[in-house]
C-alpha positions in Angstrom: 38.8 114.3 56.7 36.7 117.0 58.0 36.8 119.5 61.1 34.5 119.0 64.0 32.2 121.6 63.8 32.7 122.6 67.3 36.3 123.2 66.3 35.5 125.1 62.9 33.6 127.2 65.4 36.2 128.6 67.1 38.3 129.2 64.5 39.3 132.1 62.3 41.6 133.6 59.9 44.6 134.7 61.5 45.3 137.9 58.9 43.6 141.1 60.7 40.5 140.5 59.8 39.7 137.3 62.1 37.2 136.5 59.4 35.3 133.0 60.2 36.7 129.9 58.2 35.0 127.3 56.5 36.0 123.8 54.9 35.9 123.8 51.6 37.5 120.7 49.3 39.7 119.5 52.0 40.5 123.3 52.9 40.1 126.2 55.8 38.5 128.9 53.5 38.4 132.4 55.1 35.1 133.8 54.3 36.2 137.3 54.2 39.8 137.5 52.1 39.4 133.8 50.9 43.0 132.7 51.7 43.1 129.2 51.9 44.7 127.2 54.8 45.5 123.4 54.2 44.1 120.7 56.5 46.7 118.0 57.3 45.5 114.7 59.1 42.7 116.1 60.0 44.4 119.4 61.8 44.0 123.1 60.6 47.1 124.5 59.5 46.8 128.1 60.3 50.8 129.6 59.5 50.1 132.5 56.7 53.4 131.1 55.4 51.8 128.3 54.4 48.8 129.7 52.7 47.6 130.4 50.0 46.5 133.8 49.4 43.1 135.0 48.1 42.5 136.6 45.1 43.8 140.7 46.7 46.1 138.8 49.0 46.0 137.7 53.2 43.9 139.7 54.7 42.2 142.0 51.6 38.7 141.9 50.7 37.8 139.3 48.1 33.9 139.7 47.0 33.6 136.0 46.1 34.8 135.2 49.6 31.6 137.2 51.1 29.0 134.4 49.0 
C-alpha cells in the first residue's frame, strides 16, 4: 500500500536532519541519511527505534541517499 502524496509531503525524517522521505519498496526512505522507516497498513512508522539505519547511521550523510 502506498502513501498519499499529500501525506508523503509533509513528512520527514525525524533524525536532525528533517530530510524529505520517500517510498521506496513498501518503505519511508530518507533522502538525506537513507534510514529506512517501515510502512504498516498503510501508516508511516516514524520511531527511530524501529528503523533501520542507513549506511553511516540515523541521521549521517549517505551519498547514495542524495540520488
Amino acid at each position: 500500500m502506498t502513501i498519499d502524496p499529500q501525506l508523503l509531503g509533509l513528512l520527514a525524517c525525524p533524525s536532525d536532519d528533517h530530510a524529505p522521505l520517500r517510498e521506496v519498496d513498501g518503505e519511508l526512505l530518507c533522502t538525506y541519511c537513507a534510514t529506512r522507516y517501515p510502512i504498516s497498513d498503510g501508516l508511516p512508522d516514524l520511531l527511530m527505534d524501529d528503523a533501520t539505519p542507513g549506511p553511516n547511521g540515523i541521521g549521517q550523510a549517505a551519498d547514495a541517499a542524495r540520488s
